[in-house]
C-alpha positions in Angstrom: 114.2 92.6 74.4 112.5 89.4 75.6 114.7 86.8 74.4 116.8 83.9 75.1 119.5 86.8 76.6 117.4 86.6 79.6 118.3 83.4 80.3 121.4 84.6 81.6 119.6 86.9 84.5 117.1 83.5 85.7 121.1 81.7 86.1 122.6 84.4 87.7 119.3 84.6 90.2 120.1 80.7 91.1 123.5 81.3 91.2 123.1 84.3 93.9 121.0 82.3 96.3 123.4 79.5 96.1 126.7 81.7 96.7 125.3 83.6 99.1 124.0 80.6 101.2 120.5 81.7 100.9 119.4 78.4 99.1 119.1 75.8 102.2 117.9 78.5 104.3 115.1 79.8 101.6 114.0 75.6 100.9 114.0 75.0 104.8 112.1 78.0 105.5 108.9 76.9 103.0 110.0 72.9 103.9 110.1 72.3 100.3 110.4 68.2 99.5 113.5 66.2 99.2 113.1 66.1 95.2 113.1 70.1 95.2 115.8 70.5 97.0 118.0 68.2 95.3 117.0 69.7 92.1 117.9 73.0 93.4 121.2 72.0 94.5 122.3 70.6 91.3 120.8 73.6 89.3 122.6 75.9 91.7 125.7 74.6 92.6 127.8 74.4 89.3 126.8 77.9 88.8 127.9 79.3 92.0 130.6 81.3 91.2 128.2 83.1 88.4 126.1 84.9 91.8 126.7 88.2 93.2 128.4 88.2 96.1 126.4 90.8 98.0 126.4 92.7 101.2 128.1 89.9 103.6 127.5 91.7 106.8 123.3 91.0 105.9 121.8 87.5 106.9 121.9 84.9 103.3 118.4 85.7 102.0 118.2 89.0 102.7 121.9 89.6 101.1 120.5 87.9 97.8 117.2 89.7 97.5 118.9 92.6 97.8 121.8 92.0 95.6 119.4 90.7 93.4 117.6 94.1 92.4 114.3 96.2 93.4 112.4 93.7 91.9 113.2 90.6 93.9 113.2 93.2 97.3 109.7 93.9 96.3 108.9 90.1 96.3 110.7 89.4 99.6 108.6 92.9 101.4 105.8 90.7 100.6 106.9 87.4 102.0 108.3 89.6 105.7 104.3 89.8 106.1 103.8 86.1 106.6 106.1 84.1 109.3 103.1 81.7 108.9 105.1 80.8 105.6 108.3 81.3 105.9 108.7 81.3 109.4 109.3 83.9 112.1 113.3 84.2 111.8 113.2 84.7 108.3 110.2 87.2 108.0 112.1 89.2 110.9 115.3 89.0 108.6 113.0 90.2 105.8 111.5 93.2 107.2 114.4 95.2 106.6 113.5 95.0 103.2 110.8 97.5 103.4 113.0 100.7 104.9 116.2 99.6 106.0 118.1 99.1 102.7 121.5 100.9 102.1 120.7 104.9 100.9 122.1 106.7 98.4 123.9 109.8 98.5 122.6 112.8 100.0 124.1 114.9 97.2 122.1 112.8 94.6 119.2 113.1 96.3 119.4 117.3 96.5 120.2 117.2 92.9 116.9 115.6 91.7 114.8 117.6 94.6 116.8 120.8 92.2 116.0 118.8 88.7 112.3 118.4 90.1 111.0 121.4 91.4 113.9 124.2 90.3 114.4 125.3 94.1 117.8 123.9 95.7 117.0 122.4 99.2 118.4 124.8 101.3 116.1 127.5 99.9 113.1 125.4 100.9 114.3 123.8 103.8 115.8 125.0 106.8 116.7 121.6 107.5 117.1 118.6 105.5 118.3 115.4 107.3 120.1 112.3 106.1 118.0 109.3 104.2 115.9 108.2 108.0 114.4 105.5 105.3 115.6 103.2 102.4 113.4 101.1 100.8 113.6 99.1 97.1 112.3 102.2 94.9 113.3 105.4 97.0 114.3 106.7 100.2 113.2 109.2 102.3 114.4 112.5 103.9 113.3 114.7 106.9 112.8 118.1 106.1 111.1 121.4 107.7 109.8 123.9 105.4 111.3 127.6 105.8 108.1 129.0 104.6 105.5 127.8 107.6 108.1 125.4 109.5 106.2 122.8 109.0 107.8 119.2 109.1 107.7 116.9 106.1 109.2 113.7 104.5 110.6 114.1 100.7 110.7 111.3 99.2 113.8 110.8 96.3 113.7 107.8 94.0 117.0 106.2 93.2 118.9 106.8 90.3 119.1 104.7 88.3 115.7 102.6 89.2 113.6 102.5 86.0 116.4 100.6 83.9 116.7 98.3 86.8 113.3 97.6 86.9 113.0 97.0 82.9 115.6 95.0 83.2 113.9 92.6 85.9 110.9 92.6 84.6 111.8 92.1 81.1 113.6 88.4 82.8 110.3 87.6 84.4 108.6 88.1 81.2 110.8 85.6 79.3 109.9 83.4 82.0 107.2 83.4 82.4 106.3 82.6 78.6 108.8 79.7 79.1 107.0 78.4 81.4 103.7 78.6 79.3 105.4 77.3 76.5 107.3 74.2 78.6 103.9 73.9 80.7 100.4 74.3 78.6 98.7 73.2 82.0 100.4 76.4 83.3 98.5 78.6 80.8 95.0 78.3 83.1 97.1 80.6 85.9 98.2 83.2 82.9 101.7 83.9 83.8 102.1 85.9 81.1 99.2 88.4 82.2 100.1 88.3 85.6 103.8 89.5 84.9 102.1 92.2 82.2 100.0 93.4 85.7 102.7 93.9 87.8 104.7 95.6 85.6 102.1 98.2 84.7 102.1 98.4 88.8 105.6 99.0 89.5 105.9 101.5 86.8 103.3 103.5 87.5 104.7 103.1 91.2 107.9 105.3 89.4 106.3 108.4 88.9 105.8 110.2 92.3 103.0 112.7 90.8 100.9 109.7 90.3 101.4 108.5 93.6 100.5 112.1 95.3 97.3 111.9 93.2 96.5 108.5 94.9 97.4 109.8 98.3 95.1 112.9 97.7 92.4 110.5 96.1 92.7 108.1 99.6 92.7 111.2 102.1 89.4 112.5 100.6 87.7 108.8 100.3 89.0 108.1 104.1 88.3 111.6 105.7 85.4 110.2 107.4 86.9 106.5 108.9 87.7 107.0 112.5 90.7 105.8 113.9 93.2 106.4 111.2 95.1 109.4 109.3 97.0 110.1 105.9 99.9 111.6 105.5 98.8 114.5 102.6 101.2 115.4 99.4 102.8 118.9 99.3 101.8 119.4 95.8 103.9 122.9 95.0 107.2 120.6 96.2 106.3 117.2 94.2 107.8 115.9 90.9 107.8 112.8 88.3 111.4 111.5 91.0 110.4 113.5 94.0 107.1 113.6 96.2 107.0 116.0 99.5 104.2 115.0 102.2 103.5 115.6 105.2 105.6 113.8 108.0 104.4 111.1 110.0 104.8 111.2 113.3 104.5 107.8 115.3 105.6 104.5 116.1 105.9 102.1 113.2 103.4 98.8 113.3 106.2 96.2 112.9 107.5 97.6 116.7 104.9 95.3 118.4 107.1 95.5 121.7 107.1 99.4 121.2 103.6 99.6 120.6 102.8 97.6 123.7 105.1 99.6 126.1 103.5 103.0 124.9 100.5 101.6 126.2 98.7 101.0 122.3 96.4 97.5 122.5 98.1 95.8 119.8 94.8 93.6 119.4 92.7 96.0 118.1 95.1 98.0 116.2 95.5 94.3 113.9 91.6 94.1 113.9 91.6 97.9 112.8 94.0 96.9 110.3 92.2 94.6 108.4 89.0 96.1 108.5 90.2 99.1 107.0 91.9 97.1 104.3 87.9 95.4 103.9 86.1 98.7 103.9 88.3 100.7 101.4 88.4 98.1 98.8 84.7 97.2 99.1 83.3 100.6 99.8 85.6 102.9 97.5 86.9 100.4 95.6 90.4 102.3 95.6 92.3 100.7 99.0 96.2 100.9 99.5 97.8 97.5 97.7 101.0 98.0 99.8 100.0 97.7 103.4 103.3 96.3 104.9 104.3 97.5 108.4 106.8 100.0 106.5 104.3 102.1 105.4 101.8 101.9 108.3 102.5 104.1 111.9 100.8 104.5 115.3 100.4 108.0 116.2 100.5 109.1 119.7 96.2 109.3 120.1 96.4 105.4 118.9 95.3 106.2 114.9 96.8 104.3 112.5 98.8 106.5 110.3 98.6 105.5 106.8 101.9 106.6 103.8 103.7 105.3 100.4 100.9 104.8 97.9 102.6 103.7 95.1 100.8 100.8 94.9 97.0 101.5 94.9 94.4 98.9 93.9 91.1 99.8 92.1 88.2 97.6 91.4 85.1 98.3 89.7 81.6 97.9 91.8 81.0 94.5 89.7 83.4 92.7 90.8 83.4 94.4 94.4 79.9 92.8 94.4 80.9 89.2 93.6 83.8 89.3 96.1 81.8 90.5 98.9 79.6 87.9 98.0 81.7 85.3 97.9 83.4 86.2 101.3 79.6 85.9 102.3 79.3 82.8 101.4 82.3 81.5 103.2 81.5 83.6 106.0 77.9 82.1 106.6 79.4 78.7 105.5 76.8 79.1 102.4 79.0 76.9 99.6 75.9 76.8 97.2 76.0 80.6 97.2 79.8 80.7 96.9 78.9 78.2 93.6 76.3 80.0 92.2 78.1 83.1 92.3 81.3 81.7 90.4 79.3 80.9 88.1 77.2 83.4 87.4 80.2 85.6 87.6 81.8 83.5 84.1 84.2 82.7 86.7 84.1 78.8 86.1 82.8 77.7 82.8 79.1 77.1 82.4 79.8 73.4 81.0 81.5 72.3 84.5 78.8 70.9 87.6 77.7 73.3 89.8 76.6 71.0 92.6 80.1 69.0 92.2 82.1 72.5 92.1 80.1 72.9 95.9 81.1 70.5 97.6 84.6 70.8 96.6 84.0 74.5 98.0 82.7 72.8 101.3 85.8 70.5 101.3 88.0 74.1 101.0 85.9 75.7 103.8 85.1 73.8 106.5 88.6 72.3 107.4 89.6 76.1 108.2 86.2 76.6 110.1 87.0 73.6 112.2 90.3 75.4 113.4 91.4 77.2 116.2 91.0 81.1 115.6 94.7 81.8 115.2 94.7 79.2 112.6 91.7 80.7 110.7 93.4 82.1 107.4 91.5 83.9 104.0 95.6 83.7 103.0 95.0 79.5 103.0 91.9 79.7 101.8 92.7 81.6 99.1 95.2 79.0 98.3 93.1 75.7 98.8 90.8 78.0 96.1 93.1 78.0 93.4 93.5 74.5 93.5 89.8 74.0 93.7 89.0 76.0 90.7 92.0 74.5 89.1 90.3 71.5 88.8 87.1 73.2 87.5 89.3 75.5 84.7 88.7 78.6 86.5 91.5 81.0 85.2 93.4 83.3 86.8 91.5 86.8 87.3 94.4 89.4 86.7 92.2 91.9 87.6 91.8 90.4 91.5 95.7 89.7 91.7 96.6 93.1 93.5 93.4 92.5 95.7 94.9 88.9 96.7 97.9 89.5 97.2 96.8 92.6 99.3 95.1 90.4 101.8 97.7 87.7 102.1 100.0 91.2 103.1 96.8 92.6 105.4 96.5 89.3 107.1 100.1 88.7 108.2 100.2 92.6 109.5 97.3 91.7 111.5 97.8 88.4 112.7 101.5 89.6 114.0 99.2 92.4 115.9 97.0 89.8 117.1 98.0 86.1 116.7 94.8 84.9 117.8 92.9 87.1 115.4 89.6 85.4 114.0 89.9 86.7 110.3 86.1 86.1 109.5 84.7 87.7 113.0 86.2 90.6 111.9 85.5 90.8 108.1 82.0 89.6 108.8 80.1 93.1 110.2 81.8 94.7 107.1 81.1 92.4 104.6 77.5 92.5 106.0 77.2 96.1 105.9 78.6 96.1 102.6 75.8 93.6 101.1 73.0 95.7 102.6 74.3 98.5 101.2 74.5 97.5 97.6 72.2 94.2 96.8 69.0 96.2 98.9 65.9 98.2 97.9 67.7 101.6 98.0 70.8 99.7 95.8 68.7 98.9 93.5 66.8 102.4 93.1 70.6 103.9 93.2 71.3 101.5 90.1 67.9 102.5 88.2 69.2 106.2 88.8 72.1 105.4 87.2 70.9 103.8 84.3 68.8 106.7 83.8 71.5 108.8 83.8 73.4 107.0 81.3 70.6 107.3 79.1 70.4 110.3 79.2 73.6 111.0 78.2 73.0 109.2 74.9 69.4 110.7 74.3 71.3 112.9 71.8 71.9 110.4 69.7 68.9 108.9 69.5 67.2 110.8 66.4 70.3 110.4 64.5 69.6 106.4 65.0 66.7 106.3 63.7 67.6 108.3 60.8 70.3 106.0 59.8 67.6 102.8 60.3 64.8 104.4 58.0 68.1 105.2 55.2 69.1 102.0 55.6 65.6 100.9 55.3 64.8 102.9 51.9 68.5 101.7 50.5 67.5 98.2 50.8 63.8 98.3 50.0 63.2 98.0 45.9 60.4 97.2 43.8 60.2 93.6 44.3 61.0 93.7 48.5 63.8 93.9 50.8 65.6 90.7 50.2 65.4 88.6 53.6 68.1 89.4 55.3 68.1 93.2 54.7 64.4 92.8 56.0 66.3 91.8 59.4 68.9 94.3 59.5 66.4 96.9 58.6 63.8 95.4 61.9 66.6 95.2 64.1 67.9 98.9 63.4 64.3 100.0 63.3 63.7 98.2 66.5 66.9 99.6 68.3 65.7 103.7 67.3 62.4 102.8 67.9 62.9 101.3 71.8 65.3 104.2 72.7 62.7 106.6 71.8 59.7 104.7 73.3 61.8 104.7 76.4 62.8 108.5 77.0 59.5 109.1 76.2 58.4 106.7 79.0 61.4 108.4 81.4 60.3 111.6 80.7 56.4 111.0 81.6 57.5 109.3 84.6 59.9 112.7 85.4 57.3 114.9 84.6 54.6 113.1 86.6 
């Protein structure tokens, strides 16, 4: 369904902003150039009257987004995060994005809890409350169980939502290979691969079992990190369009004035923040990829109370390795190591100058070290990063983009906590830690264990190797000699049975000694 009929939905999206007045406001926000902004006026204005009108009692960006579909809302929960970007007034109008869009009806929302679990509301619940949350995907209800009288939240997804969402995303697909196929220089950043990442995101963000398994999954990784809490699934009242959990109970992070009146030091709740965000994605490698202040609370003990995973990032410990290290490098102001690592990564082609590639790291670094702390921002370096290793051919990593985009959302929670956060003070104990943990001695005996163990799970097939070199061996040999390259493939195989064996017979001496 990716054709030219999407063209239609990219018109109507430049249409909406310009109807609803959300064009000027969106250019001046990001200060976008005199060229862009006449281009967008022409673009926009004849189609004008193809927008939707939207909701006119909202303010003009908001009122598009959300006219717009879940797909754009998502986009604009992620720009509320940074008023460093788009500027304070329009990141408050943006925060209602994340749970203070219109509900749906409560009848709708008892019908799929009946669809979903078999059990009408009112014979779980002695009391079930109007939507107290509406976000782009779902909204959520408070309930108290009859059984234990427990209070929880019940979260409903809205009907409807999948075909909207294949119907967005399908637009930004077409798109997207438009602009690979108007712009080859475009290709480097893989538009196509990053649209293919965040659908498989978002869809798996529409089943709510999946989502109570991540929740589960976090709890039990987390159980040990003081100063924080996760609100549990209620598994026996959870389905594909309806997730129970336990309620939580506490002031929501965006409230900064709240916070501060209840006596919470806002300061260390946006350092907590972030180092949270660092430790679960570089010691589990499973950390929440949707930490807006919507889904982030303060409970009354000052733990920060952690909900929604629909979005969860994982990354293997690889590539948890290289990013730690080349956070390191920045950290330390080590650019060679920062180079070396790229590099040695495949991250920048091998053909490309290692000592040039640097110093155009040092350029990227040191600009943002010579700032004041509230200037200090891994969101801008990030950025000056991509056009470094632009230059250099570096393509996009899809398998980093959640992680990015993460910490851009991370930073601008924090930094609205604290504005005079220092981004790499914080990161640095972790990031330390981290390093010892995994490039040390006892790393490195951890990683022999581990190969071990893998080879012992194919020591089973190790006889029937060598069996199939000495056939292949005896089919190949004749009278007058293996011709030469049998001779190879027979050494090779040979070789390959041979080495296994020699080495579990090595493993096993070592074992038994």
């Amino acid at each position: 369904m990716r054709g030219p009929h999407n063209i239609w939905r990219l018109i109507r999206t430049g249409a909406t902003f310009e109807r609803t007045g959300a064009m000027g406001v969106a250019l001046d926000a990001v200060e976008a150039p005199p060229r862009l902004r006449a281009a967008a006026r022409i673009l926009g204005w004849p189609f004008r009257w193809l927008g939707y009108r939207g909701d006119p009692a909202l303010p003009p960006v908001t009122r598009a987004i959300t006219a717009l579909g879940p797909a754009y809302i998502k986009f604009g929960q992620i720009l509320s995060t940074r008023p460093d970007v788009v500027g304070v007034d329009l990141a408050n109008q943006l925060r209602m994005l994340q749970d203070r869009l219109p509900p749906f009806a409560q009848e709708d929302a008892c019908q799929t809890f009946l669809a979903e679990t078999g059990r009408p509301v009112e014979a779980v619940f002695s009391e079930f409350s109007q939507p107290v949350a509406a976000a782009s995907i779902a909204q959520v209800h408070r309930a108290r169980r009859l059984d234990n009288g427990c209070e929880v939240a019940v979260k409903v997804l809205r009907p409807g939502i999948e075909s909207a969402f294949r119907r967005d995303i399908d637009a930004f697909h077409f798109a997207a290979s438009m602009i690979e196929a108007l712009s080859p220089s475009s290709r480097r950043l893989r538009p196509r691969d990053v649209i293919a990442h965040f659908e498989s995101v978002v869809m798996g963000e529409l089943d709510l079992r999946l989502e109570a398994a991540s929740a589960s999954q976090y709890a039990e990784n987390t159980a040990g990190d003081a100063g924080m809490a996760v609100a549990a699934p209620v598994w026996g009242l959870t389905g594909r369009r309806v997730l129970t959990s336990d309620w939580a109970e506490g002031l929501p992070l965006g409230d900064v004035p709240g916070l501060q009146a209840a006596g919470h030091d806002t300061a260390r709740l946006g350092n907590r923040v972030l180092e949270l965000f660092l430790l679960h994605a570089l010691r589990d490698g499973f950390f929440h990829g949707d930490m807006h202040q919507g889904n982030l609370k303060v409970a009354q003990n000052g733990d920060i109370i952690v909900y929604d995973f629909g979005i969860i990032g994982e990354i293997d410990a690889y590539t948890r390795r290289i990013y730690a290290e080349i956070l390191m490098g920045f950290i330390s102001r080590d650019y060679d190591r920062v180079a070396r690592v790229h590099f040695e990564a495949g991250y920048v082609p091998a053909d490309r100058d290692r000592d040039e590639f640097a110093r155009a790291l040092r350029a990227v670094g040191e600009p943002i070290f010579g700032a004041d702390a509230s200037r200090i921002s891994m969101a801008n370096l990030l950025a000056y990063l991509f056009e470094v290793t632009e230059r250099f051919g570096m393509q996009t990593r899809t398998e980093l983009i959640l992680l990015q985009r993460t910490m851009v959302v991370v930073e601008g929670v924090a930094r609205s906590l604290n504005p005079q956060i220092n981004m790499w003070q914080v990161a640095r104990p972790i990031v330390e830690s981290y390093i010892r943990d995994t490039l040390g001695p006892r790393a490195m005996l951890r990683d022999g264990l581990r190969v071990v163990q893998a080879l012992g799970r194919y020591g089973p097939l190790v006889p029937d190797a060598i069996e199939r070199g000495l056939g292949r061996f005896l089919r190949d040999t004749d009278e007058s000699g293996p011709p030469r390259r049998s001779r190879r493939g027979m050494a090779a195989s040979f070789a390959a049975g041979a080495g296994f064996a020699a080495l579990f017979i090595a493993i096993g001496a070592w074992l038994a000694g």
